[in-house]
C-alpha positions in Angstrom: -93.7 -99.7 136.5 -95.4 -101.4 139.8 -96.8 -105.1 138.7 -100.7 -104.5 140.0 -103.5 -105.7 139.5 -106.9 -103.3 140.0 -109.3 -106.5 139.3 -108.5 -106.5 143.9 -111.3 -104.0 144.3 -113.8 -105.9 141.8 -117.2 -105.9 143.8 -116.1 -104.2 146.9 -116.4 -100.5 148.1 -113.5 -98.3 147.8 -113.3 -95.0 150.2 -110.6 -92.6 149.8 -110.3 -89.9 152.6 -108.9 -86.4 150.8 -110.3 -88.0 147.6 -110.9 -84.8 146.3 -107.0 -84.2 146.1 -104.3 -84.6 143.5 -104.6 -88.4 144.2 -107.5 -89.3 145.0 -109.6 -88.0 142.1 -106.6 -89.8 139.7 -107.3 -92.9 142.2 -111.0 -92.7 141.4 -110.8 -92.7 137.9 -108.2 -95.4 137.9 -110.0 -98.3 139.6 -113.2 -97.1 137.7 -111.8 -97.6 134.3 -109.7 -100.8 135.7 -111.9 -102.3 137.8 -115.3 -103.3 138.6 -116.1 -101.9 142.3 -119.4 -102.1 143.6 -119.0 -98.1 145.0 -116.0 -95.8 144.9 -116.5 -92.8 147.9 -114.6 -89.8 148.3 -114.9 -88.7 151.5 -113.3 -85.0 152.1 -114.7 -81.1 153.8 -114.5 -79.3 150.5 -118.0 -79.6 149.1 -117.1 -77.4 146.4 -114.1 -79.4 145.2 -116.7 -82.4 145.6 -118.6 -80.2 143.2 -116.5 -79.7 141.2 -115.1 -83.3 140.8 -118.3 -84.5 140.3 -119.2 -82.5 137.7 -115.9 -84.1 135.7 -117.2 -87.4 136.5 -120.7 -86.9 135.0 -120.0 -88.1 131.4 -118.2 -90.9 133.0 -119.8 -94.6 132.1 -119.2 -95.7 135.4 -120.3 -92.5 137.4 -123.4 -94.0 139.0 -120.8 -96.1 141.4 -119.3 -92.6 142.5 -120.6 -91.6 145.7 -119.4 -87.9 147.5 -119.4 -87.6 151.5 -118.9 -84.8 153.2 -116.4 -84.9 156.2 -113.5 -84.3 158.2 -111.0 -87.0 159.4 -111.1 -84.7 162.7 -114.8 -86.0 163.4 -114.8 -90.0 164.3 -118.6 -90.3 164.3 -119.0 -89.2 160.9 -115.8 -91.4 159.7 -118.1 -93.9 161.4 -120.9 -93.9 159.8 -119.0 -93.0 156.0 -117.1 -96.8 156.9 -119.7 -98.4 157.0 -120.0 -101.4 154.4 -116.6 -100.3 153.1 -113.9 -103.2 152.5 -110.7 -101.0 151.6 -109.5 -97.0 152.5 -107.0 -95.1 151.1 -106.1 -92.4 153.2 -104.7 -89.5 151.6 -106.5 -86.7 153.3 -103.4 -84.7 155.2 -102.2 -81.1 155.9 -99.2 -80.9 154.0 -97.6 -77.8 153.4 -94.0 -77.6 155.0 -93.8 -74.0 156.2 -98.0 -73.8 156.8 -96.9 -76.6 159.4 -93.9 -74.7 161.1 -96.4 -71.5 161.5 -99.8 -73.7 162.5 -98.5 -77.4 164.5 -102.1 -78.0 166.2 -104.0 -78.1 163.1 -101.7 -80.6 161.9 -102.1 -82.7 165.0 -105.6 -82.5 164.5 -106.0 -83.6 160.9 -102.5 -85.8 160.4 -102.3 -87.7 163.9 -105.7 -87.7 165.8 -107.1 -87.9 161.7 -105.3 -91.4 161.7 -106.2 -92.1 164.8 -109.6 -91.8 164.0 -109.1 -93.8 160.9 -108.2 -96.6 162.5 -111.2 -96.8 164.7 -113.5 -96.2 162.0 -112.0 -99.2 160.3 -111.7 -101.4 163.3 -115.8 -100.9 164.6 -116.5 -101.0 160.6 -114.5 -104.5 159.8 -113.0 -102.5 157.0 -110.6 -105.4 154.9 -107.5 -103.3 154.4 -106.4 -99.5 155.1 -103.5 -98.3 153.3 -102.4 -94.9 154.4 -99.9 -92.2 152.4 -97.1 -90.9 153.6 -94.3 -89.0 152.8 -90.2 -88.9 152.5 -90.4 -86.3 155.2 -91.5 -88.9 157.6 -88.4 -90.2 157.9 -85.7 -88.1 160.0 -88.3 -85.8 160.1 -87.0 -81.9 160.8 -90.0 -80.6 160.1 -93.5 -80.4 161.7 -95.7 -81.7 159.1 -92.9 -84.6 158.6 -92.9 -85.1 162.2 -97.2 -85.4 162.1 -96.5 -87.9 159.4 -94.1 -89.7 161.4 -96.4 -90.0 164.1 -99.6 -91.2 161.7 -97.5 -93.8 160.1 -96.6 -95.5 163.9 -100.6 -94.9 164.6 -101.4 -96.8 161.4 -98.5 -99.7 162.2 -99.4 -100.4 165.7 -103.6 -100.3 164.5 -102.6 -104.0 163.8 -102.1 -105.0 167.1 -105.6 -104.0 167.8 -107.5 -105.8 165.3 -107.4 -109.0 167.6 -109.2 -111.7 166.3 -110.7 -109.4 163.1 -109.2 -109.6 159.8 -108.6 -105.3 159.4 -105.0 -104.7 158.2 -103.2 -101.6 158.0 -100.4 -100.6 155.8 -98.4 -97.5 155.1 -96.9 -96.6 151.8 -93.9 -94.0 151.6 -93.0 -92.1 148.3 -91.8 -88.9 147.3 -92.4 -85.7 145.7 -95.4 -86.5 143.1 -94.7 -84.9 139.9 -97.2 -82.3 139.0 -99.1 -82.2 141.8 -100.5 -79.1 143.8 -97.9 -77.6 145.3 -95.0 -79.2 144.0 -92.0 -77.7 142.4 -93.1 -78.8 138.6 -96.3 -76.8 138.0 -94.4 -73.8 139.9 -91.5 -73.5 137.3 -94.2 -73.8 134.6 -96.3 -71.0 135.6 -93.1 -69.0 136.0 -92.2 -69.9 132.7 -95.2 -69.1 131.0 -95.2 -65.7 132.5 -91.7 -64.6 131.2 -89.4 -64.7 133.9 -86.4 -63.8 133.8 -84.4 -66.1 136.3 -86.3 -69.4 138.2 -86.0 -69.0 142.1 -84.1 -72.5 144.0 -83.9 -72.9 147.2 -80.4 -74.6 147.0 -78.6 -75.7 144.3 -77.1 -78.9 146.1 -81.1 -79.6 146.5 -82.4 -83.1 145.5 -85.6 -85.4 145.5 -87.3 -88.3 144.4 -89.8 -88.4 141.7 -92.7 -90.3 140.9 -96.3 -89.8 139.1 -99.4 -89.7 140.2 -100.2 -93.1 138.0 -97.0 -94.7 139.4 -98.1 -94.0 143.0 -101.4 -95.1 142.1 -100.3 -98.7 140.6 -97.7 -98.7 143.9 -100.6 -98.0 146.3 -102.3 -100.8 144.4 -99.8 -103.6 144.5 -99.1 -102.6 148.1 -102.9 -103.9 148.9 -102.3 -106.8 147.2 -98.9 -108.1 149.0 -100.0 -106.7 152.3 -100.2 -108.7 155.8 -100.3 -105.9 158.3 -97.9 -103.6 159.8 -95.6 -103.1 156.5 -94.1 -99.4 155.5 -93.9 -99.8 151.4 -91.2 -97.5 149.9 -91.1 -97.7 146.3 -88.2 -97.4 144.0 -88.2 -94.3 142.3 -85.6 -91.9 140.8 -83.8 -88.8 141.8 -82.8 -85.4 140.4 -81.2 -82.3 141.5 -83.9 -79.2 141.3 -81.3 -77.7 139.3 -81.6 -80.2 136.6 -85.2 -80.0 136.8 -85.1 -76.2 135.7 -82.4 -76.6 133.5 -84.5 -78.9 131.4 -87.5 -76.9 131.5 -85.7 -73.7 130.6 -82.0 -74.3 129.7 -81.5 -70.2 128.8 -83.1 -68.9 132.1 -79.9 -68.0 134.9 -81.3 -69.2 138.5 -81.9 -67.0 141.7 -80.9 -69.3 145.1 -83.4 -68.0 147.5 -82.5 -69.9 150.6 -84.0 -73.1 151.9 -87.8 -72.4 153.5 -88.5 -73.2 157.4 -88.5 -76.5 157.7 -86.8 -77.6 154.3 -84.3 -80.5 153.5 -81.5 -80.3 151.3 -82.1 -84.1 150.5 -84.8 -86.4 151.5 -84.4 -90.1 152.7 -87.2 -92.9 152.5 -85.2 -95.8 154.6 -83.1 -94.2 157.1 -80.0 -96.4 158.2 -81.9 -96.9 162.1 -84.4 -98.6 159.8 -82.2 -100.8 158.3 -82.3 -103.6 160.5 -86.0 -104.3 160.0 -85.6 -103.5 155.9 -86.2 -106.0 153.5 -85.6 -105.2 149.9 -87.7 -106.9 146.9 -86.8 -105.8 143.2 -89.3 -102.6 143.3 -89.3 -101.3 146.4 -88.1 -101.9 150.1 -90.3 -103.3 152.8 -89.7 -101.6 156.9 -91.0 -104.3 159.3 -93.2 -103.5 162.1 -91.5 -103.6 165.0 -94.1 -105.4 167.2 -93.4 -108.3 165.4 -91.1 -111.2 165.1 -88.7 -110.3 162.5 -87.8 -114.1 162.0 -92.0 -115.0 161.6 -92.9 -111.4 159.3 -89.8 -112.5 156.8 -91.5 -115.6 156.4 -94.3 -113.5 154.4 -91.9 -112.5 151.7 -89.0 -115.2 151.6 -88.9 -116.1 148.2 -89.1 -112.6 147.0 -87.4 -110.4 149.5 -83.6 -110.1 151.0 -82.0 -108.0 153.8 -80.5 -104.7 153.2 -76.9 -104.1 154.9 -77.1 -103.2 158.1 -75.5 -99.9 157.0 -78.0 -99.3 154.5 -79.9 -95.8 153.9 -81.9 -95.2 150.9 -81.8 -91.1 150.3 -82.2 -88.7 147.6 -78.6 -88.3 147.2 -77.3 -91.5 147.5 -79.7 -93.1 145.5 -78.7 -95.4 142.3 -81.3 -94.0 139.7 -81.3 -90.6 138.5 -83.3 -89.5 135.8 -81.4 -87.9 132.7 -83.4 -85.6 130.3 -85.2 -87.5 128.2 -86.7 -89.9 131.8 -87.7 -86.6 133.0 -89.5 -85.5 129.8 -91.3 -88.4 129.4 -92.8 -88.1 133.0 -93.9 -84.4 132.6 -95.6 -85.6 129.2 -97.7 -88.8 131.4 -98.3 -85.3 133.9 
């Protein structure tokens, strides 16, 4: 779906912060069947998930170039020393549940804004190549805490490339939105539901909607990001929509539906490019492109003028206003890729 090409991280050391998650173990098993890095390290403070993800690696022809640290994003002396020789990071280590957020706001400060903080100074002492951090719809015209912690990591990630002075560390954010199948997300709820004989599904709203994407779609989009990037760019992919609605109608078309209300801190749509953005949105055929602000807009276009345009100044790119929605048979063949 996202032109890429893995062949970026041949020879070099990858780290992934939360690479125990949803992405990063797909991640890690992506560039290690695509690629040819020299080390691959999933840094994260679950040794038992490290366990356990090690022991699905084991078999794995390439799993002496896997390497597991143990650590929190919270604690910049041990990001320190994990950076060390590393030339790119993802960062997808986050607190991310909506409501957990509403209910416990300093441990999201902690891990999602003085976690990114810490990132970047990790990178920065390290001479780390490129950072590329994940974000999330909710980020933008955030009304939630853990969108507004997001917020806040993605401007800590954007201005981290006025520090680098004379060094060649970049940072880059990429935005996306709900990952099919992942932990926590709607798709893997209406399953288990399913599969244990209910007799209604629960919405939250029916007006409800959100983009979709896979977890191999983000990963090829996180990719080509690295690739194209100069510094200071938010990447926003994109992707279809689909009411929730649809979503259980396809998965159970006989099963009536029980609106529940919307949770604390829920949205009724999501938006990735919110029309204040606009002005500094350029759009290429894949994806959209917010500019850092710190920088000339006239001298950043010049990066991507043959392949890039303006948006209208009026422009907002939301799950409800969005061009592509995903009929049936789109939607089925994403939960079979899940």
């Amino acid at each position: 779906m996202f032109s890429h090409n893995p062949k970026i991280f041949d020879s070099s050391t990858v780290l992934i912060t939360g690479g125990t998650g949803s992405f990063g173990g797909k991640f890690a098993r992506y560039i290690l069947e695509n690629a040819n890095p020299k080390k691959v390290i999933i840094f994260s403070r679950d040794e038992f998930k490290q366990y356990e993800m090690e022991q699905r690696f084991l078999d794995h022809p390439s799993f002496s170039k896997l390497r597991f640290f143990l650590g929190d994003v919270r604690d910049r002396d041990r990001l320190n020393m994990a950076f060390r020789e590393v030339d790119y990071v993802v960062h997808a280590a986050a607190l991310k549940q909506v409501v957990a957020a509403e209910y416990n706001p300093f441990e999201f400060i902690k891990t999602n804004v003085i976690g990114a903080e810490n990132i970047v100074n990790a990178a920065l002492a390290n001479g780390v190549k490129k950072v590329v951090a994940l974000s999330t719809d909710k980020a933008a015209n955030p009304i939630n805490f853990y969108g507004t912690s997001k917020l806040a990591s993605d401007k800590i990630f954007v201005a981290a490339n006025s520090l680098s002075g004379n060094q060649d560390t970049t940072f880059s954010v990429v935005r996306y939105g709900n990952v099919m199948g992942s932990r926590g997300s709607v798709l893997p709820l209406f399953q288990r539901l399913i599969s244990e004989g209910v007799k209604e599904l629960p919405i939250t709203d029916d007006r409800m909607t959100r983009f979709w994407i896979t977890l191999t779609q983000g990963i090829e989009f996180v990719i080509s990001s690295f690739e194209m990037m100069h510094g200071g760019e938010l990447f926003v992919p994109k992707i279809p929509s689909m009411k929730v609605t649809d979503l259980a109608k396809v998965l159970a078309p006989d099963l009536p539906h029980k609106i529940i209300g919307i949770r604390p801190g829920e949205k009724i749509h999501e938006t990735m490019v919110t029309a204040d953005d606009a002005r500094l949105t350029l759009e290429m055929d894949d994806r959209f492109i917010i500019m850092p602000v710190y920088k000339s807009k006239s001298d950043f276009c010049q990066n991507y003028k043959d392949v890039a345009k303006y948006v209208p100044e009026d422009f907002s790119y939301s799950s409800d206003n969005n061009t592509w929605w995903l009929n049936e048979a789109e939607l089925l063949e994403m939960i079979e890729e899940v």
